[in-house]
matplotlib code that plots the C-alpha trace (Angstrom):
import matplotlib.pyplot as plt

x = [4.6, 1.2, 1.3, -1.8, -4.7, -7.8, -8.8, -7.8, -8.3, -7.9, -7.7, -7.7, -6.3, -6.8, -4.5, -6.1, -8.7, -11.8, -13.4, -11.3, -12.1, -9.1, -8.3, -6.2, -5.0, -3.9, -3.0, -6.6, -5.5, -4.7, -1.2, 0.0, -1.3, 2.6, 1.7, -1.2, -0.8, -2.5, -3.7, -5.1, -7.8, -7.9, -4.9, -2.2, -2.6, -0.9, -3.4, -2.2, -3.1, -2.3, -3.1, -3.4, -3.3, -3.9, -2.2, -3.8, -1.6, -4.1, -7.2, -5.9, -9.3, -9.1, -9.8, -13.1, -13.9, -12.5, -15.1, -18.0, -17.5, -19.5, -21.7, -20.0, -20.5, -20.5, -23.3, -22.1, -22.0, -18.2, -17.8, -19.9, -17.3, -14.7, -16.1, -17.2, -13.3, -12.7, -14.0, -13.3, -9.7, -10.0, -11.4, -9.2, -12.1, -12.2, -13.6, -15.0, -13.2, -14.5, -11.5, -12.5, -13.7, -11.6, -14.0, -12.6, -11.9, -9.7, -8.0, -8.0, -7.2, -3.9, -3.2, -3.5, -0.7, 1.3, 1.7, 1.8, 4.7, 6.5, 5.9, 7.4, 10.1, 10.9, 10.3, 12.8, 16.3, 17.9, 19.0, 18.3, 14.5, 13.9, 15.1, 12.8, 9.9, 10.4, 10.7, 7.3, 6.1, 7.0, 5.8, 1.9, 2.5, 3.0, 0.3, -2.7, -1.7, -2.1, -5.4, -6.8, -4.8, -7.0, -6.6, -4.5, -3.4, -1.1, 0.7, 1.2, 2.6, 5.2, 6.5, 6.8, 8.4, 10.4, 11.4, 12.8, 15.0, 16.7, 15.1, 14.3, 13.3, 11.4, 9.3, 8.6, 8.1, 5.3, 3.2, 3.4, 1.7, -0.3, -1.8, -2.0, -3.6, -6.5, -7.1, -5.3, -7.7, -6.2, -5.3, -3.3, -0.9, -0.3, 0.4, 2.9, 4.1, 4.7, 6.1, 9.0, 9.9, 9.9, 12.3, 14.9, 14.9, 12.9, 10.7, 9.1, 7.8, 6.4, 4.4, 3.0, 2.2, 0.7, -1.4, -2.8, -3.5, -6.0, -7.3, -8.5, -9.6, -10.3, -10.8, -7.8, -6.5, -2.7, -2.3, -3.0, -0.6, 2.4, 1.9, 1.6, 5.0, 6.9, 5.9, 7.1, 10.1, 10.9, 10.6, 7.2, 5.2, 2.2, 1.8, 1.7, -0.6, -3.1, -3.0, -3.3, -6.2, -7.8, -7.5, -9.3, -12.0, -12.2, -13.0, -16.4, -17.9, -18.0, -14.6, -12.3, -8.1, -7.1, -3.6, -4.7, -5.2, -2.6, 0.0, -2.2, -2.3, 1.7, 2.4, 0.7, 2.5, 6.1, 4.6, 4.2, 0.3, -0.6, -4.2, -4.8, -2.5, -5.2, -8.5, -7.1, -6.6, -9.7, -11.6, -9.7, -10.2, -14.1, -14.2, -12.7, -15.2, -17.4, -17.4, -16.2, -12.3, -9.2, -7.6, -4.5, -2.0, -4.0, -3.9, -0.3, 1.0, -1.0, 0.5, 3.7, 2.6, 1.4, 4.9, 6.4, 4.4, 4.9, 1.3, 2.3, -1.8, -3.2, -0.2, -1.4, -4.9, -4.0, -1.7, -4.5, -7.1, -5.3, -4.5, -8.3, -8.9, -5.5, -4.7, -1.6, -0.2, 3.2, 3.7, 1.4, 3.3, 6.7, 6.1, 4.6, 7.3, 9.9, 7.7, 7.7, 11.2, 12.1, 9.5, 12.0, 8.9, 10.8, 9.0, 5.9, 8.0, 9.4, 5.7, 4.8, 7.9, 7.4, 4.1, 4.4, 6.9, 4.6, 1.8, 4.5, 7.5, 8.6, 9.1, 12.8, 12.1, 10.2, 13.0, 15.6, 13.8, 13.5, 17.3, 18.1, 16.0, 17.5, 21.1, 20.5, 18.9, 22.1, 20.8, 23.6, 22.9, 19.0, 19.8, 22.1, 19.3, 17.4, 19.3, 20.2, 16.6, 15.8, 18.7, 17.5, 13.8, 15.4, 19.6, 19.0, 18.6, 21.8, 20.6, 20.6, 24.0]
y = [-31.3, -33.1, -35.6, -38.0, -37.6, -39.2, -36.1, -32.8, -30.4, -26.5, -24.7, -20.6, -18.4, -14.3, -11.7, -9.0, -6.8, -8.5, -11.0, -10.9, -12.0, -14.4, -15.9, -19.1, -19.6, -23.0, -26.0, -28.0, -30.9, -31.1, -32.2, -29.2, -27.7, -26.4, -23.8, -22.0, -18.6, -16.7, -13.0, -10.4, -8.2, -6.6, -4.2, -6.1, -8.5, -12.0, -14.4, -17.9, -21.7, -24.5, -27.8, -30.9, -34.2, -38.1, -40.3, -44.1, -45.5, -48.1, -45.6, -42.6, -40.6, -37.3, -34.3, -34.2, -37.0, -35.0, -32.6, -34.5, -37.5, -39.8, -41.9, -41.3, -37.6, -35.2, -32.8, -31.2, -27.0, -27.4, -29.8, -28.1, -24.8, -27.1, -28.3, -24.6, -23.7, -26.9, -26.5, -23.1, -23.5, -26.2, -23.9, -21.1, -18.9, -16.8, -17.8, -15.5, -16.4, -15.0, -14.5, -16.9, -14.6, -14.3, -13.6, -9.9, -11.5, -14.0, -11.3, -9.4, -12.3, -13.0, -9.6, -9.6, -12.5, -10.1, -7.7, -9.8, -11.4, -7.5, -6.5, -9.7, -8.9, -5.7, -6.6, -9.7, -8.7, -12.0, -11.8, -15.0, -14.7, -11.5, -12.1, -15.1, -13.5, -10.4, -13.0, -14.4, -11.5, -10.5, -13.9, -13.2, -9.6, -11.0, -13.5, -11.2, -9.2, -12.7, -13.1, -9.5, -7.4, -4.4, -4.3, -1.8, -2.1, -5.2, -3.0, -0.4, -2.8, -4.7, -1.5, -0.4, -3.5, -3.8, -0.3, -0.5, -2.8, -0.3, -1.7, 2.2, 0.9, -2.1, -0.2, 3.1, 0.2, -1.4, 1.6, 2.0, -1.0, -0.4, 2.9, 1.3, -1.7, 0.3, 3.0, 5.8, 6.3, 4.8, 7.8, 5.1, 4.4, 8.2, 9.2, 6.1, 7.0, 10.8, 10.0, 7.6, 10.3, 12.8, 10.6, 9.9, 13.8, 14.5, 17.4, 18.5, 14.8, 14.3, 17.6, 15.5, 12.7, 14.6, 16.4, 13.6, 11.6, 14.8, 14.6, 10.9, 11.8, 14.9, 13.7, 11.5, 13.3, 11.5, 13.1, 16.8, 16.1, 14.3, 17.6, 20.0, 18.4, 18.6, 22.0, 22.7, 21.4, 22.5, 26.2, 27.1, 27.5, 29.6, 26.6, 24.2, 26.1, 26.4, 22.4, 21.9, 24.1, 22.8, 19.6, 20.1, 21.8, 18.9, 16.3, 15.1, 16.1, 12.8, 12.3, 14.8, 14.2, 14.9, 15.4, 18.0, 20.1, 19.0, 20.5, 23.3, 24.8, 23.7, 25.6, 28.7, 28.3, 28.2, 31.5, 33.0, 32.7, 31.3, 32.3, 31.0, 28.2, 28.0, 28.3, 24.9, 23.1, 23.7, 23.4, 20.0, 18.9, 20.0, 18.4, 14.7, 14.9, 15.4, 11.3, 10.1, 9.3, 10.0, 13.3, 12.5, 13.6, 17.4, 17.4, 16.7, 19.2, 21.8, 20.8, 21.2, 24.6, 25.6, 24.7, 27.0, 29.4, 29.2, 28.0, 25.1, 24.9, 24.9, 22.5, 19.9, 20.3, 19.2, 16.5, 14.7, 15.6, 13.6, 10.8, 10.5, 10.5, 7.9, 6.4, 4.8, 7.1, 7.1, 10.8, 12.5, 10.4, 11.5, 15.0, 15.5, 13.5, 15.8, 19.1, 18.0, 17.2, 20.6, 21.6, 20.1, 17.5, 14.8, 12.4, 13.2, 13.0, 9.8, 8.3, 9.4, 8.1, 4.5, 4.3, 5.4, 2.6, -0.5, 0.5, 1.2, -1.5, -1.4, 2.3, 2.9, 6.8, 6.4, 4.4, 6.5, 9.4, 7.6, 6.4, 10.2, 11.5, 8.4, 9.3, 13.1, 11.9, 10.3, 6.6, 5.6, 1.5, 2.1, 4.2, 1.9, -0.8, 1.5, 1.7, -2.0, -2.2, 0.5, -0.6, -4.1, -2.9, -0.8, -0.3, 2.0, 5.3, 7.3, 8.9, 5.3, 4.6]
z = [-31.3, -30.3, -32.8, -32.2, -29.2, -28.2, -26.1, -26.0, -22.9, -23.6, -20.7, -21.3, -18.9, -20.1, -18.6, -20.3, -18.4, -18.1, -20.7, -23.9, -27.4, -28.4, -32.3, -32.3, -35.7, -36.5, -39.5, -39.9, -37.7, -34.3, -35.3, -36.7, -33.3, -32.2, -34.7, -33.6, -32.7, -29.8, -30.3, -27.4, -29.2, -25.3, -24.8, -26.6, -23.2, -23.2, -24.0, -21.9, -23.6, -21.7, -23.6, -21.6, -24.3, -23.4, -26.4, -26.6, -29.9, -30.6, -31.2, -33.3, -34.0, -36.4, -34.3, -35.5, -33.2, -30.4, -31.2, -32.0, -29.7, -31.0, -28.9, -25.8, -25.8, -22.9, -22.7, -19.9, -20.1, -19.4, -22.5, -24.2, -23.8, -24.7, -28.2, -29.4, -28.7, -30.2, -33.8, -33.4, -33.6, -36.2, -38.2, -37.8, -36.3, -33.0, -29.7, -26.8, -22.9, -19.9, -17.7, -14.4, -12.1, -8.5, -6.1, -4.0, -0.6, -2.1, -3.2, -0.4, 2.0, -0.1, 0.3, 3.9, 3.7, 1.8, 4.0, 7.6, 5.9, 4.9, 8.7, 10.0, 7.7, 9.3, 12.4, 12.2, 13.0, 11.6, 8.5, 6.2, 8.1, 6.8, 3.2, 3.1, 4.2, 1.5, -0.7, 0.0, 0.8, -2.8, -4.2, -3.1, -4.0, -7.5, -6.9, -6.5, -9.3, -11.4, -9.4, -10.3, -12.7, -11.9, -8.1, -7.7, -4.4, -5.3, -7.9, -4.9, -2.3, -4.4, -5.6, -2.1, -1.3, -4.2, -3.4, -0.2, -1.9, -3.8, -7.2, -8.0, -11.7, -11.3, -8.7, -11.7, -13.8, -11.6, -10.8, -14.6, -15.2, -12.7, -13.9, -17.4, -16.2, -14.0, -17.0, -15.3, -12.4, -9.4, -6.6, -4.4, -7.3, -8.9, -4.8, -4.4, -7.7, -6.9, -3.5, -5.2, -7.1, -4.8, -2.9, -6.2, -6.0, -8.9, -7.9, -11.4, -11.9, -8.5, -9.2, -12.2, -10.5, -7.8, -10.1, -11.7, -8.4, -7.8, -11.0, -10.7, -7.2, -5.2, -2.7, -2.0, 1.1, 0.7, -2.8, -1.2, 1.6, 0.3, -2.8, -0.3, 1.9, -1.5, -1.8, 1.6, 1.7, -1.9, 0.2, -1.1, 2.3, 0.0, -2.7, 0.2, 2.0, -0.7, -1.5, 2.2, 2.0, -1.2, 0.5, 3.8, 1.4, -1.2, 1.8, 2.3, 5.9, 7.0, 6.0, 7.5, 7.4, 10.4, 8.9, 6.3, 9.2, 11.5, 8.2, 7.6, 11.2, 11.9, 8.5, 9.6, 13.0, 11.2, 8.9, 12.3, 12.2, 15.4, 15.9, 12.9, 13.7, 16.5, 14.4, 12.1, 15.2, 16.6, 13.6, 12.8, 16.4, 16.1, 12.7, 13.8, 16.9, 15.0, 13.0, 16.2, 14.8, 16.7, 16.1, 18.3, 15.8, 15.8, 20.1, 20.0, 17.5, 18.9, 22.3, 20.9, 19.7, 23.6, 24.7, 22.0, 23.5, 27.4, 28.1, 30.6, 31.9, 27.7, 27.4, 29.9, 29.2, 25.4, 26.1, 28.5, 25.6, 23.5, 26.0, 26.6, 22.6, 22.2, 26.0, 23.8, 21.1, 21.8, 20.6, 23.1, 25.9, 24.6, 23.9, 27.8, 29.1, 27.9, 28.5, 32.3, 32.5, 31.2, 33.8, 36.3, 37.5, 37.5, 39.0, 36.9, 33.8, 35.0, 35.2, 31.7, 30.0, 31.5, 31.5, 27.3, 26.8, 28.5, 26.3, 23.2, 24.2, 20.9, 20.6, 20.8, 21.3, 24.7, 25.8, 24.8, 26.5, 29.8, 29.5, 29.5, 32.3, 34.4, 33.3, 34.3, 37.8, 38.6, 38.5, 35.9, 35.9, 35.1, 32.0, 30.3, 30.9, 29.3, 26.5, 25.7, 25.7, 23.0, 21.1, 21.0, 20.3, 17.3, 16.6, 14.3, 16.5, 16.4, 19.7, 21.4, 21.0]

ax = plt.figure().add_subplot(projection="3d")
ax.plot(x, y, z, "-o")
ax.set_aspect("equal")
plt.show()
């Protein structure tokens, strides 16, 4: 109970979306001030007050001379604020806050922390170093939300975090807020949302949440893909090819997906389709030249498909397409390696392999590649190097050990 101040500081913090208009109700002097009561008008949002008093016993003024001053008082803006709040909540009225504006790359820079500290938590492979950086990781997480409530890429990486975890319902529970707390029109969370559930094994509510990540934004390439994936592996090859489709259509030309087409042309492969198989890679290829991006993932896959196919020259001529587009995606290095090894050119294979896994020494696959063609060429003491080595890169590979 504040029971006698010379000065009274109010500070208002609002949690609610935006500026929100706020009513204290309280007794008629500052010493019944435990009482007051704090009311959101703004989405039932928590309102927080924290009061900061200085008590002098020898000078007890009424709080009307907190709010008047006398003589000695401030006409600054700021106390200014403070004595309209003042004799507002004497008076049992309301009072207009601004929520303090947090200026975007504030945001965006704690974000950044957020996530460095989630990679160097996966990276780390001791264990009391990787549950403290998840935990601070999860800490500034939680901070940005606090900072913007209507960012909603915070809301999306603590539930991914949170979810890897294993805390299934506290992650449902954050994209929930998170849709609520955007209006329902955030892509990124629906899509994360979808994909969690798609993952618990709930098919008909990822559909949902698909559905409405498209709704809020055709154009979200993720949401068409991770639908058209569920519908693929739910055994529906025409559904996903039409949301594949509908999503290479709904993309702006400047903005193609390379992936879009990369699942749309691999689908029609697996239907049987190749020449049209053919016509999405080319047109996906054609389309990614086009805004100068990378389409590394399209040159590999339709490697791949050349291999299937017995076309060893269309095979290479892919392959160092996509080396020249991406001189280090580890894919394209990994794929040719093993095409020339089951070309019998060894020594050709051999170059590909290493030189994949110096540009990509953290990819356990390259290594585990090279381990084998090493074991098969008789050269038994190089491939287990090779394998410590992967399996201190990454132990979870089965194929390492």
């Amino acid at each position: 109970m504040l029971a006698c101040t010379t000065s009274i500081r109010i500070c208002v913090t609002n949690t609610a979306q935006g500026g929100g208009s706020l009513r204290l109700r309280s007794a008629p002097v500052v010493a019944n001030f435990h009482n007051a009561r704090v009311l959101a008008t703004s989405r039932s949002q928590v309102l927080k007050v924290r009061i900061e008093a200085s008590i002098q016993p020898n000078n007890r003024p009424s709080a009307d001379a907190a709010v008047s001053g006398g003589d000695a008082q401030d006409s600054s803006p700021a106390a200014d604020t403070e004595r309209n709040f003042l004799g507002s909540l004497r008076e049992g009225g309301s009072y207009n806050a601004e929520r303090p504006k947090v200026l975007k790359i504030n945001v965006d820079l704690m974000l950044h922390r957020a996530r460095c500290a989630r990679w160097e938590a996966l990276r780390s492979t001791d264990f009391r170093a990787r549950k403290a950086l998840l935990q601070t990781s999860e800490s500034r997480f939680r901070k940005c939300i606090e900072m913007d409530p209507q960012d909603g890429r915070a809301y999306v990486g603590l539930a991914k975090l949170i979810e890897k975890a294993r805390r299934i319902d506290e992650a449902r529970e954050l994209y929930d807020q998170g849709s609520k707390a955007v209006g329902g029109d955030n892509a990124f969370i629906w899509q994360a949302w979808a994909t969690l559930e798609e993952k618990q094994g709930n098919t008909a509510r990822a559909r949902t949440l698909f559905d409405a990540a498209t709704a809020a934004d055709k154009t979200h390439a993720a949401a068409w893909h991770g639908w058209g994936m569920l519908e693929k592996r739910a055994g529906n090859p025409t559904r996903a090819r039409q949301l594949f489709l509908r999503g290479v259509q709904s993309m702006p030309p400047d903005r193609p997906n390379e992936y879009l087409y990369q699942s749309l042309a691999v689908l029609a492969a697996e239907m049987g389709r190749v020449e049209e198989a053919r016509l999405y890679f080319r047109q996906g290829t054609d389309a990614m030249i086009g805004v100068n991006r990378s389409a590394a993932a399209l040159w590999q896959a339709w490697g791949v498909l050349e291999v299937n196919e017995g076309n060893a020259a269309e095979v290479r001529r892919l392959f160092d397409l996509g080396l020249k587009d991406a001189p280090k995606n580890r894919f394209i290095w990994l794929a040719w390696g093993v095409f020339e090894q089951a070309q019998d050119n060894l020594e050709r294979a051999r170059y590909l392999l290493s030189t994949g896994s110096k540009l990509n020494p953290r990819d356990p696959a390259l290594l585990q590649a090279w381990a084998r063609l090493e074991a098969g060429s008789g050269d038994t003491a190089k491939a287990r190097r090779l394998f410590k080595r992967g399996l201190k890169v990454d132990a979870s590979p089965q194929p390492l050990w």
